[in-house]
Backbone as ProteinMPNN parsed JSONL, in Angstrom:
{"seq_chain_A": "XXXXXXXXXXXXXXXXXXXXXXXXXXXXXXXXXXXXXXXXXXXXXXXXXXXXXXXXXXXXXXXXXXXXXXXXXXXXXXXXXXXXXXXXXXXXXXXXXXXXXXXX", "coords_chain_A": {"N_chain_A": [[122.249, 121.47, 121.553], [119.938, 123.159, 119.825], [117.029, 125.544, 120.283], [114.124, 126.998, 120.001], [111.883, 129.373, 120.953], [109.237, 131.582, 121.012], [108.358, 132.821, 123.434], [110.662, 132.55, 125.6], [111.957, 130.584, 128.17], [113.167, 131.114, 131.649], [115.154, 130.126, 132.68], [117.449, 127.334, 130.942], [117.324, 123.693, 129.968], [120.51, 121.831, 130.778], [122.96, 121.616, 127.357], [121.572, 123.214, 126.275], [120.587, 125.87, 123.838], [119.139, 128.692, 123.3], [118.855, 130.087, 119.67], [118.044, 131.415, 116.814], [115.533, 130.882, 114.229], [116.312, 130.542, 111.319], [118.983, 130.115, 111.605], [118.375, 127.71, 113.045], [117.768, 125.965, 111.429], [119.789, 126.15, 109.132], [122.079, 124.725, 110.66], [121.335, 122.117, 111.801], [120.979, 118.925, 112.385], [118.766, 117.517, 112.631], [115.719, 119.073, 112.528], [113.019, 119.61, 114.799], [109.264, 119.889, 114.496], [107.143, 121.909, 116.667], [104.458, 123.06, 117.456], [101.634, 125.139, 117.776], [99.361, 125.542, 115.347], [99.19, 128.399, 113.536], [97.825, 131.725, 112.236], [100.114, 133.168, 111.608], [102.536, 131.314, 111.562], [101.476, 129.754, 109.514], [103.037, 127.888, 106.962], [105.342, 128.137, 107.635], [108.059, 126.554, 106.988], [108.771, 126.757, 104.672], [109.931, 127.259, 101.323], [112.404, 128.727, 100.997], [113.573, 128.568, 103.84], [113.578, 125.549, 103.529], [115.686, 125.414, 101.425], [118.125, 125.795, 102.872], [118.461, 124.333, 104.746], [120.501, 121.271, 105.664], [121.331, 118.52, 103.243], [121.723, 116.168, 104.372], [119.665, 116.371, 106.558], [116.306, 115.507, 108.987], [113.303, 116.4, 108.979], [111.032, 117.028, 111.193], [107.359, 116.967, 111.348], [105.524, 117.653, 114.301], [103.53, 119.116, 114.839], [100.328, 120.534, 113.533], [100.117, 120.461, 110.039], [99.836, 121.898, 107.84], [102.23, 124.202, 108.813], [104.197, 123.665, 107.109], [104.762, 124.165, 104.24], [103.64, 122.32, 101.939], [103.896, 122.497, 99.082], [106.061, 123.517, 98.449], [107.586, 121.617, 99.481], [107.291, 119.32, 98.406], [108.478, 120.435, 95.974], [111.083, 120.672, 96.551], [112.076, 117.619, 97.403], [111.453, 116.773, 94.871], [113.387, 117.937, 93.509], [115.615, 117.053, 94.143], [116.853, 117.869, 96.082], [117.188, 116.838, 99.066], [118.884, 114.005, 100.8], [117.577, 111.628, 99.463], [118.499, 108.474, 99.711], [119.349, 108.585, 102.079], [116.989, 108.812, 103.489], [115.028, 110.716, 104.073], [113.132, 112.422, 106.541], [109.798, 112.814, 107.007], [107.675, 113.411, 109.163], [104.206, 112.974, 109.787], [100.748, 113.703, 111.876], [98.816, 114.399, 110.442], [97.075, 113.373, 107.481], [97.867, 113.709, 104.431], [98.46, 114.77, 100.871], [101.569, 114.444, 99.564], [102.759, 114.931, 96.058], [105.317, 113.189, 95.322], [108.081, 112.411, 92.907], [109.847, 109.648, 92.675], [113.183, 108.628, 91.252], [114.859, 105.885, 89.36]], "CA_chain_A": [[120.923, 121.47, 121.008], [119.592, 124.848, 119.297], [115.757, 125.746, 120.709], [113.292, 128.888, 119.488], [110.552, 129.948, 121.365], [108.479, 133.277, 121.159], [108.327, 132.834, 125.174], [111.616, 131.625, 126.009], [112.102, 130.447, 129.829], [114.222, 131.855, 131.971], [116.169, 128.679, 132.595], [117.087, 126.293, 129.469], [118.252, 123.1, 130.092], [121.718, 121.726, 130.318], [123.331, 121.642, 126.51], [120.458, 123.6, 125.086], [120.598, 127.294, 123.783], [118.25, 129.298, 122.393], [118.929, 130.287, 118.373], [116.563, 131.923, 115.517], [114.665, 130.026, 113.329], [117.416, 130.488, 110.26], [120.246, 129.323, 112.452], [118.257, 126.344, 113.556], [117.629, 125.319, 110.144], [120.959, 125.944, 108.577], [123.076, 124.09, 111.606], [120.888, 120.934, 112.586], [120.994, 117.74, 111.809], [117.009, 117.453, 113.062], [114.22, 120.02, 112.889], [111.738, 119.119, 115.13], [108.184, 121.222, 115.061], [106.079, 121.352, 118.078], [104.166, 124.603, 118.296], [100.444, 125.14, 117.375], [99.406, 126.588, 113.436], [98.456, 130.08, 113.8], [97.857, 132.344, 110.66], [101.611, 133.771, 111.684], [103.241, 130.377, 111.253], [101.12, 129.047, 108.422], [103.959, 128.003, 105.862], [106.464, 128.632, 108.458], [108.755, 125.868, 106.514], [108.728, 127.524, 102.897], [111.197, 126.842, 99.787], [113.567, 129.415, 101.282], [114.296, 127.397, 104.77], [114.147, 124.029, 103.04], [116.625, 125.586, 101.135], [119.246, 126.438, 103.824], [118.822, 122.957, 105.558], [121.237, 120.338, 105.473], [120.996, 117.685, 102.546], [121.207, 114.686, 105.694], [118.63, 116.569, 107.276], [115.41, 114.938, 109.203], [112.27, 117.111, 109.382], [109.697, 116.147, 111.952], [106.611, 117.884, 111.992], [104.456, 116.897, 114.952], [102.308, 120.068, 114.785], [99.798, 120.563, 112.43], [100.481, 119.623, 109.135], [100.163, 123.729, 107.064], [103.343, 124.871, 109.169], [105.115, 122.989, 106.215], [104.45, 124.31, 102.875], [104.089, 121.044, 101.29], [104.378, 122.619, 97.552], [107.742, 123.418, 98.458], [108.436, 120.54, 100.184], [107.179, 118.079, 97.303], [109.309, 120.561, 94.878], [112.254, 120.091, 97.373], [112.576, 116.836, 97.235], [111.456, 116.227, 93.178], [114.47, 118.49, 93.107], [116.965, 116.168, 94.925], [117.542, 118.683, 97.36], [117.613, 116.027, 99.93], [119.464, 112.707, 100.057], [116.398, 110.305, 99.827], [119.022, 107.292, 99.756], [119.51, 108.231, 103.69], [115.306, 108.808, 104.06], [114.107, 112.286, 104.61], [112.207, 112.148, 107.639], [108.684, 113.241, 107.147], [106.356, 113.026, 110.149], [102.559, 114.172, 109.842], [99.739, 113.798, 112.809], [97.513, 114.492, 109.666], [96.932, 112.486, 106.32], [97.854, 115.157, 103.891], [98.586, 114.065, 99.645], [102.364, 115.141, 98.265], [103.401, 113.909, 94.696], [107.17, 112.902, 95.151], [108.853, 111.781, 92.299], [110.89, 108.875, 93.022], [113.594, 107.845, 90.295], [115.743, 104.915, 91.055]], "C_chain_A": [[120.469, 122.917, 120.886], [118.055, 124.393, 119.758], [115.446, 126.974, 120.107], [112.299, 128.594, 120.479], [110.367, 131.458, 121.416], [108.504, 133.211, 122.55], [109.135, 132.048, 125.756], [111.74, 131.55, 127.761], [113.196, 131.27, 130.325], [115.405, 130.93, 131.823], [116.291, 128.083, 130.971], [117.588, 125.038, 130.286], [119.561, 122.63, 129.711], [122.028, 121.742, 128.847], [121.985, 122.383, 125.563], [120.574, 124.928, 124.828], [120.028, 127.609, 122.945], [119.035, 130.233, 120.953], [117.603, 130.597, 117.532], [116.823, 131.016, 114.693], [115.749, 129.465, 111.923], [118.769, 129.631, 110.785], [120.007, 128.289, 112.686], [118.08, 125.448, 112.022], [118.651, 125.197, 109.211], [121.776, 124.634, 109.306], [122.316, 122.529, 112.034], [121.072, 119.352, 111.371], [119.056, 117.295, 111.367], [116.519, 118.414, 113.201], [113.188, 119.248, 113.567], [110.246, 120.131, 115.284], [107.616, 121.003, 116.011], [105.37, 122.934, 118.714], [102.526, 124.512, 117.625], [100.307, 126.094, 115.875], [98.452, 127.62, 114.383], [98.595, 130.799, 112.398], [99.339, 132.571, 110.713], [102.289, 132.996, 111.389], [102.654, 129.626, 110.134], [101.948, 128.685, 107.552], [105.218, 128.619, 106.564], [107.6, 127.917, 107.431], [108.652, 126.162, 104.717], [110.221, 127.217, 102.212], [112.121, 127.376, 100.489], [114.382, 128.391, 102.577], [114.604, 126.302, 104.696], [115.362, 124.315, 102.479], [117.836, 125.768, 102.23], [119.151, 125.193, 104.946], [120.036, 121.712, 104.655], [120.937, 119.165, 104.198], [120.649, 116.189, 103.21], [119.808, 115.247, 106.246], [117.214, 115.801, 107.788], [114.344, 116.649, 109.513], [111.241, 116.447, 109.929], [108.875, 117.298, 112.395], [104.796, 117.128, 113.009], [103.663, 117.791, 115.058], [101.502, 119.642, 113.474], [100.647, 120.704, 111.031], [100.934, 121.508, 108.162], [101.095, 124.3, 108.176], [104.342, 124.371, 108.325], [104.433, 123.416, 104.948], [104.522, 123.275, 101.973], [104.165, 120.934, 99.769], [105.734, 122.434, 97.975], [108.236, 122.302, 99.188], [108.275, 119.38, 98.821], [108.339, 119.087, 96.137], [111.047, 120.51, 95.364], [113.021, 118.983, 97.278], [112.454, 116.131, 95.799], [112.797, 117.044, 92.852], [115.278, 117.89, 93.376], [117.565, 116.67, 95.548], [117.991, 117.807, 98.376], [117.81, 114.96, 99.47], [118.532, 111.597, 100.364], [117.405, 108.981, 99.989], [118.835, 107.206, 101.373], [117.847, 108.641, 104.142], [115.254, 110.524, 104.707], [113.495, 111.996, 104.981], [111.038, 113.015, 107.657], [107.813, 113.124, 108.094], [105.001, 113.414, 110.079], [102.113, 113.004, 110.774], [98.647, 113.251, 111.843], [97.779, 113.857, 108.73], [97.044, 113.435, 105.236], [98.261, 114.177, 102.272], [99.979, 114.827, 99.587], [102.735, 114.25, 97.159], [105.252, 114.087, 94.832], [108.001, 112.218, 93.962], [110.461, 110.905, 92.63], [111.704, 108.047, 91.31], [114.911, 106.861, 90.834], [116.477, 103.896, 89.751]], "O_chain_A": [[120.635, 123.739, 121.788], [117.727, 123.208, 119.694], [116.252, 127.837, 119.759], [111.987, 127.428, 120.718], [111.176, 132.313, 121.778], [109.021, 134.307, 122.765], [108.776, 131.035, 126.358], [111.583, 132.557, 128.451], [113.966, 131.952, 129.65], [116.35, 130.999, 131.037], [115.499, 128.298, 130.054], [118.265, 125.285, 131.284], [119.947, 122.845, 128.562], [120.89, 122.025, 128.471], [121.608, 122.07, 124.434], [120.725, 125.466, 125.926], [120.129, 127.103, 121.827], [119.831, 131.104, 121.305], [116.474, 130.114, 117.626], [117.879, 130.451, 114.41], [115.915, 128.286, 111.608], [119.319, 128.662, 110.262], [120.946, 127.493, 112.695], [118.373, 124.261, 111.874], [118.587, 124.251, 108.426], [122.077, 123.649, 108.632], [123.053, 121.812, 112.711], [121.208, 119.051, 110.185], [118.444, 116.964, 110.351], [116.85, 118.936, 114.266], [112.557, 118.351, 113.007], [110.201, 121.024, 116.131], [107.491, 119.83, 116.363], [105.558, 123.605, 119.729], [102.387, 123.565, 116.851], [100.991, 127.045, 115.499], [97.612, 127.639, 115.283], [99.419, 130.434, 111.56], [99.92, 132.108, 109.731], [103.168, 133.514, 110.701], [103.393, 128.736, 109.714], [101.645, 129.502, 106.683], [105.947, 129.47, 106.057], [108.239, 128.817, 106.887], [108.403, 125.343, 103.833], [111.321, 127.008, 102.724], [112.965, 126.536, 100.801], [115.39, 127.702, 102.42], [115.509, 125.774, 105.343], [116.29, 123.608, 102.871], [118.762, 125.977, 101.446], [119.839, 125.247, 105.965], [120.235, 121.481, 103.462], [119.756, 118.872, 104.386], [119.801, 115.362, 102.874], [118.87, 114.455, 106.335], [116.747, 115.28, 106.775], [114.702, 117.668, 110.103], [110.62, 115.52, 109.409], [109.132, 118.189, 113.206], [103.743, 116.571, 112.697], [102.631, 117.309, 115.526], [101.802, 118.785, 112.642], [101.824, 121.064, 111.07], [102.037, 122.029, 107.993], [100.463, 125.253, 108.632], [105.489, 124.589, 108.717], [103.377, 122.829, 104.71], [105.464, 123.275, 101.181], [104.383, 119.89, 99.155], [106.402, 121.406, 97.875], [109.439, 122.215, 99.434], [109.232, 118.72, 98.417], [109.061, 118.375, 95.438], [111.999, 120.339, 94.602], [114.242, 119.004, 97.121], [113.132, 115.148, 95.503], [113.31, 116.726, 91.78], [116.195, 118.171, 92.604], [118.717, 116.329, 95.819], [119.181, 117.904, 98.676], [117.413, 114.553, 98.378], [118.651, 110.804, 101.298], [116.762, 108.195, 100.684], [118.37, 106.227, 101.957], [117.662, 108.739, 105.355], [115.506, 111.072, 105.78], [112.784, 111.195, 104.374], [111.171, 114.04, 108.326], [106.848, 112.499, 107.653], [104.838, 114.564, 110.485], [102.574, 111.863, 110.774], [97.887, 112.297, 112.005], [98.953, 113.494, 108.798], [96.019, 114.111, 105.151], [98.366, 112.958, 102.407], [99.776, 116.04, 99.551], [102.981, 113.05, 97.284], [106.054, 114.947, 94.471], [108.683, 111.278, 94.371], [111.619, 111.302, 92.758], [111.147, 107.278, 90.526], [115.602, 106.858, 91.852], [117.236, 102.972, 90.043]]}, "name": "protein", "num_of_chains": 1, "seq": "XXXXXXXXXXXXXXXXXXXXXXXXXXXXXXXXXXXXXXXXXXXXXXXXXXXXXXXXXXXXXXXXXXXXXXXXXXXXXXXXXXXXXXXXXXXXXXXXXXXXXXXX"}
């Protein structure tokens, strides 16, 4: 399991090692978010990192909802970047609008 934190522990637990942000997003199967929006992370998840994730990929964002650029995420998946057959995993907290074009 790959982890980031700006204030990493001393300890990690067993199978877990800390990795940058690019690395965790190239190599995972799952992104999970879980950090608070701050102006610094606003759009943390932008066109470029969607780009460099997996096409299986799940994104779960349990933080606030603007740490996901959700232009680029709605032009992400109108692109067929990801494989909607296996469900791109969207999570929001918040009630937010994207236009997804679904063709089928």
């Amino acid at each position: 399991m790959l982890a980031h934190d700006l204030h990493p522990p001393t300890t990690l637990p067993p199978g877990v090692r800390l990795a940058d942000p690019d690395t965790i997003f190239a190599q995972s199967d799952v992104v999970s978010l879980h950090c608070p929006l701050t102006a610094e992370n606003k759009g943390f998840v932008n066109a470029r990192r969607l780009a460099t994730m997996k096409q299986s990929a799940f994104l779960i964002n349990t933080s606030r909802g603007p740490l996901v650029d959700e232009t680029d995420l709605a032009a992400a998946l109108n692109a067929g970047r990801f494989r909607l057959d296996r469900v791109f995993g969207w999570c929001y907290r918040i009630a937010v609008t994207l236009v997804i074009r679904l063709e089928g």
